[in-house]
N, C-alpha and C positions, 0 to 999 in steps of 0.2 A: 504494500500500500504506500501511493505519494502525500505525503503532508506537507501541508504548506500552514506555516504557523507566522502570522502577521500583525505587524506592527506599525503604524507610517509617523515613525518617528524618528529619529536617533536613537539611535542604543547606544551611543560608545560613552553615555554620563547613567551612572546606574540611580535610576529613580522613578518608583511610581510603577505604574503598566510594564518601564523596559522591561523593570526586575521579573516579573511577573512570566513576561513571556520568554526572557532569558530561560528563564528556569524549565517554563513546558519544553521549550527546545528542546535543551539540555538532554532533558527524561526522555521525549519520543525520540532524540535522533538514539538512543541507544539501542531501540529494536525497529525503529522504522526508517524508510527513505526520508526526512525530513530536511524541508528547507526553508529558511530564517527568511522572512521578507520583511525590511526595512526602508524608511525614508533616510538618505541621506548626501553626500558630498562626495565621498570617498567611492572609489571606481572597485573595491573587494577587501572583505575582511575574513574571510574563509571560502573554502569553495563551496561552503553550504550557504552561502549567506547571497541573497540575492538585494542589491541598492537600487532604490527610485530614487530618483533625482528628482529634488522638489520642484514645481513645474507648474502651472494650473491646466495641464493636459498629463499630470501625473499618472490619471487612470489608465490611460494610453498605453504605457508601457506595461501594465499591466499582462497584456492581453498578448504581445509578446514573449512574454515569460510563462504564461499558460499554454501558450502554443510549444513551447520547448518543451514543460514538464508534464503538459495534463494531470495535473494534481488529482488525485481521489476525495480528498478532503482539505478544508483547509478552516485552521483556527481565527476567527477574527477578533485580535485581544482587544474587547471595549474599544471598538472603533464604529460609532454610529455615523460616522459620513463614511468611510470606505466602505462598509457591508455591501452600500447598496451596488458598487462596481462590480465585488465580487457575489453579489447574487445574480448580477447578467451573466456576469459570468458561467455563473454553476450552473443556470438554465440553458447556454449553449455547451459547455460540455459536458453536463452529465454528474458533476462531484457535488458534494454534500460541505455544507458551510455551518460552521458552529461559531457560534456569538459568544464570547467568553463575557459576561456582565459585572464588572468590576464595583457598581455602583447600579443605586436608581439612579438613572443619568437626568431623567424631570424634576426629580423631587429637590436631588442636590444642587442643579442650576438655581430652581426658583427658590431654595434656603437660605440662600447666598446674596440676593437683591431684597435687601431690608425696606427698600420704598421703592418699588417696582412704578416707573413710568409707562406710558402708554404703550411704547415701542417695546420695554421691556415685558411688556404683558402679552406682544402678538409674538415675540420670540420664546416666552415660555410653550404659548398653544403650538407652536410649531414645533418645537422639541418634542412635547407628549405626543405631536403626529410622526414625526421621523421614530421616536422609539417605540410605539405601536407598532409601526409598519415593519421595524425592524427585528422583532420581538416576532412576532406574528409569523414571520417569512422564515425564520431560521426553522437549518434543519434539528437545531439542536440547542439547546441555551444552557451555560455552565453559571452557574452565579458560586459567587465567591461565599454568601451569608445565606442564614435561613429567610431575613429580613427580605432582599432579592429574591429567593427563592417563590419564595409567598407572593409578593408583589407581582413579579411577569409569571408566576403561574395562570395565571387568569386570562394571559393574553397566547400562554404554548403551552400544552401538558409536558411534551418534551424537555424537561429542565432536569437538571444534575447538578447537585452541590457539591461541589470541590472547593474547600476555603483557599485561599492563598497560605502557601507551604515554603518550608523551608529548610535545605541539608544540615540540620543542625551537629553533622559532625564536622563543618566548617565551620562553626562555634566553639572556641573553645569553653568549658566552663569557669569561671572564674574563679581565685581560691576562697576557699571559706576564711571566715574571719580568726579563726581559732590559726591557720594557717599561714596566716600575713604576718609580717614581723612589722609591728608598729610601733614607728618613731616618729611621728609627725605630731602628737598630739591630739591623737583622736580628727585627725584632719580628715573630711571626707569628701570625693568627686562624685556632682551629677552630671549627667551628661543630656543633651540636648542632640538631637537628629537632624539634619539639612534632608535636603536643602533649602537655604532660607534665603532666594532672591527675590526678586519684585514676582518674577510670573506665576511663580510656587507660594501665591497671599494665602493660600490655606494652611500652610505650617509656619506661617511668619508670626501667627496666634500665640504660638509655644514662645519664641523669641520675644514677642511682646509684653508675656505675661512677666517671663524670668526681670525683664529690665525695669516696669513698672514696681516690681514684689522684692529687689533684690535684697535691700535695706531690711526686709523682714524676715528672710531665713536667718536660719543659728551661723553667726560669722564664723563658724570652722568652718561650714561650707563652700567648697569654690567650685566653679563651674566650666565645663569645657564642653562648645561649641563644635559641633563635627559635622562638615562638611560645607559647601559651597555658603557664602555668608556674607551680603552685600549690607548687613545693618552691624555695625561694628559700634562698640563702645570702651573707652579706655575706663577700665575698672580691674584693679590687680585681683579681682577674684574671679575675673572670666577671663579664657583662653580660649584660642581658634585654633581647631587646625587646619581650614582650609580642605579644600575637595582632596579629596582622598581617591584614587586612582584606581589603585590596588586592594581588591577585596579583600588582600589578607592583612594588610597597613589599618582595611577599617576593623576586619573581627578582630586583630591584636589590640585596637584604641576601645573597644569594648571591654578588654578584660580587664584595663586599668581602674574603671569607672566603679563606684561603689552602687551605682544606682541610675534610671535612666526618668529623665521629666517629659513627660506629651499633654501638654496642655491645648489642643487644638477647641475653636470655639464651634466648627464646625461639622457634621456628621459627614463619613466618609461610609459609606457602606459596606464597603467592599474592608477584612480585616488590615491594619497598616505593617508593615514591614518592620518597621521602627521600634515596634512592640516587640513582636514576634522574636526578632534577631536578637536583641539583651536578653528577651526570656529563653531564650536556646543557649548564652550565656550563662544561666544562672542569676541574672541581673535582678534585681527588683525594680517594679515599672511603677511609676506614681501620673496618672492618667485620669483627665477629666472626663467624664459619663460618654462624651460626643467620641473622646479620642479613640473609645472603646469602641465603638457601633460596628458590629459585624463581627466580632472575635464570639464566638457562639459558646463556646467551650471553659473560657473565662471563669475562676471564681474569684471575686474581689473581695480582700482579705485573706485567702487562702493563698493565691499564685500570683496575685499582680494588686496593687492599692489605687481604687476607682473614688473620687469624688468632687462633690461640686467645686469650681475655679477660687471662691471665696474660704474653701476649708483646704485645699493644698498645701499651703506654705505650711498650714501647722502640721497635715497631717506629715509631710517632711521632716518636719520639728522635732516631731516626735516619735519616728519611728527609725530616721535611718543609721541612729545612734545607738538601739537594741539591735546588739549581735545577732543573740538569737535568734529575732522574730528576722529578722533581714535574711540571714541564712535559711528558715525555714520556707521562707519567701520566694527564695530564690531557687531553694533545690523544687518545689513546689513547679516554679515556672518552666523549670526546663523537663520535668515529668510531662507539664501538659504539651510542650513542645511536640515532644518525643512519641505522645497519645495521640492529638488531634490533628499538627501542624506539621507532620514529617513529610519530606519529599518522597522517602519511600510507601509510608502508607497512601499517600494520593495519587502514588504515580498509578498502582494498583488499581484505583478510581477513573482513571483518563484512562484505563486498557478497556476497561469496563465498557464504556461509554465508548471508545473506538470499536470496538467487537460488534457494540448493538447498530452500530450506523452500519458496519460494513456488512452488517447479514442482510440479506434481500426479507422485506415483510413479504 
C-alpha cells in the first residue's frame, strides 16, 4: 500500500501539526511505502519527502506527484483548505483520504474573536461550511480527543481516536529528587514551551502570564524559556535558550527542569505536545483547565497539576518544593505517558484503521 501523509507546511521548525505528522510518518514508513508531503523552499530532504513550492497554483503540482505515485491512501494532517485538492483528487484516482482532526477547527476560530465584527461573523459561517463539507466527505476522520470525536461524529460515523503520541523512550526521565545532589539552595527551574513569536498568539498566553505573575512566585524560582522567543525581558530569573534544532539538545533541556508551566488562555482541542513530552520526562506539569482540553487520560492531582490562571502561582508555591508529592507527580506522569500516549500503543491504532480502509466493504 502507497501512503501519502500530508502536511502544507514547513516541517524543518518542529511545532504544532509538523510534530504530529513527523511522527505518523515516522511509524507508517516503517511497514509501509510512505511518502512525506510538504510545503516548502528547499528542492529535497529525503527521498521520501516530497516539497510544494509555495505558489497560489500550489495544488497544481499536486496532481503531478499523484501521477508519479498513485497513492492508495493519503493522510490529510488538519488541513481544511488542502482536503478539498486532495479529495479531486481521490475521486479521479480511486484512493481513500483520511482527515486527521487536530482540533474543532469552528469552535476554536470563533473562541478566539472576543468581539467578532460583521466580517468576522460571515468568516466564522464559512469555516463551519468548509469543515462540514470536509468532515462529511472524508473517507475517514482521526481526531486527536474524545471532545472531536463526539463533535464530527454527527457529521461521519467513520471516526477513530488516536490522541496525539509520543516515543517516550526519547524522553529521558529525569532524576528523582532523592537522587540530585543539591547545592543551590533549594533552587528550582520551571520551564516554559515555545514557540512564542507573534504568529504562534496562542502560547504567547503562557509567556504572558509568567511576566505579569513573576514578582509572585517563591524567589528561589527561576525560569527558563525554550525555544523560539521574540518577547524577551531582562530579568536575572528568566533565561532563553533560543530555538533548539536538535530534538535531543530539547529532550536533554527537559531533564534539567524541575517542573514545566502551560498556562494557555485558550482551548486547543487536539492534546498539546508540550505537556505530553515533560510528562514522558517524569516532569510535573502545572496547567490551566484550557491548557488541558483534549488530554482525555489526565488525572489532575495525580499525574499532572490543573487549575484556574488566578490559583497557579500559589498552586507553584506550594507544591514544587514537596519532594515527595513532585516525585510522585512525576513518576505518575510518565506511567500515563507510557499507558495512553505511546507511539507504540497508537501506532497499533493507525494499522487498525489502515487494515479497515484497505478491505473492500
Amino acid at each position: 500500500m502507497k501512503i501519502a501523509v500530508s502536511v502544507l507546511s514547513d516541517i524543518s521548525r518542529a511545532e504544532g501539526v509538523k510534530v504530529r505528522a513527523k511522527r505518523v510518518f515516522e511509524l507508517l514508513h516503517k511497514n509501509y511505502d510512505c511518502t512525506l508531503i510538504i510545503r516548502g523552499e528547499r528542492d529535497s530532504i529525503s527521498e521520501n519527502v516530497v516539497v510544494i513550492r509555495p505558489s497560489k497554483l500550489w495544488n497544481l503540482q499536486l496532481v503531478s506527484v499523484f501521477l508519479k505515485d498513485r497513492f492508495d491512501l493519503v493522510f490529510c494532517e488538519s488541513d481544511f483548505w488542502g482536503f478539498f485538492s486532495y479529495f479531486m483528487l481521490a475521486r479521479v484516482w480511486g484512493c481513500k483520504v483520511v482527515l486527521e482532526a487536530h482540533g474543532i477547527f469552528s469552535v476554536e476560530n470563533e473562541s478566539r474573536l472576543l468581539n467578532p465584527n460583521p466580517v468576522d461573523k460571515i468568516r466564522i459561517q464559512m469555516d463551519k461550511w468548509r469543515e462540514r463539507f470536509v468532515i462529511k466527505h472524508a473517507d475517514c476522520v482521526i481526531a486527536l480527543s474524545s471532545d472531536i470525536c463526539t463533535y464530527y461524529r454527527k457529521f461521519n460515523k467513520c471516526i477513530f481516536l488516536i490522541p496525539t503520541f509520543v516515543d517516550e523512550k526519547k524522553f529521558k526521565s529525569r532524576k528523582s529528587a532523592n537522587e540530585e545532589e543539591s547545592d543551590n539552595g533549594e533552587e528550582k527551574i520551571v520551564g516554559l514551551i515555545g514557540p512564542f513569536a507573534q504568529h504562534h498568539y496562542v502560547d504567547l498566553n503562557s509567556l504572558d502570564f509568567l511576566y505579569r505573575n513573576i514578582i509572585e512566585f517563591d524567589e528561589r524560582i527561576k525560569f527558563v524559556v525554550i525555544g523560539e522567543c521574540d518577547y524577551r525581558i531582562r530579568n536575572e530569573r528568566v533565561s532563553y535558550t533560543g530555538y533548539l534544532s536538535d530534538s535531543k539538545d530539547y529532550a536533554n533541556e527537559l531533564t534539567l527542569l524541575d517542573a514545566v508551566l502551560v498556562a494557555s488562555r485558550f482551548p486547543t482541542s487536539g492534546p498539546l505536545n508540550k505537556i505530553l513530552e515533560p510528562m514522558a520526562c517524569s516532569l510535573p506539569v502545572f496547567a490551566t483547565p484550557t491548557s488541558a482540553v483534549g488530554l482525555d487520560h489526565i488525572r489532575p492531582g495525580t499525574d499532572i497539576f490543573v487549575c484556574d490562571e488566578r490559583e497557579l502561582v500559589a498552586k507553584v508555591n506550594e507544591s514544587l518544593f514537596n519532594a515527595d508529592l513532585m516525585e510522585k507527580v512525576g513518576k505518575n506522569a510518565r506511567g500515563t505517558v507510557e499507558t495512553y500516549y505511546s507511539a507504540d500503543v497508537n501506532y497499533r491504532k493507525l494499522v487498525e484503521v489502515i487494515n479497515r480502509l484497505s478491505t473492500p466493504s
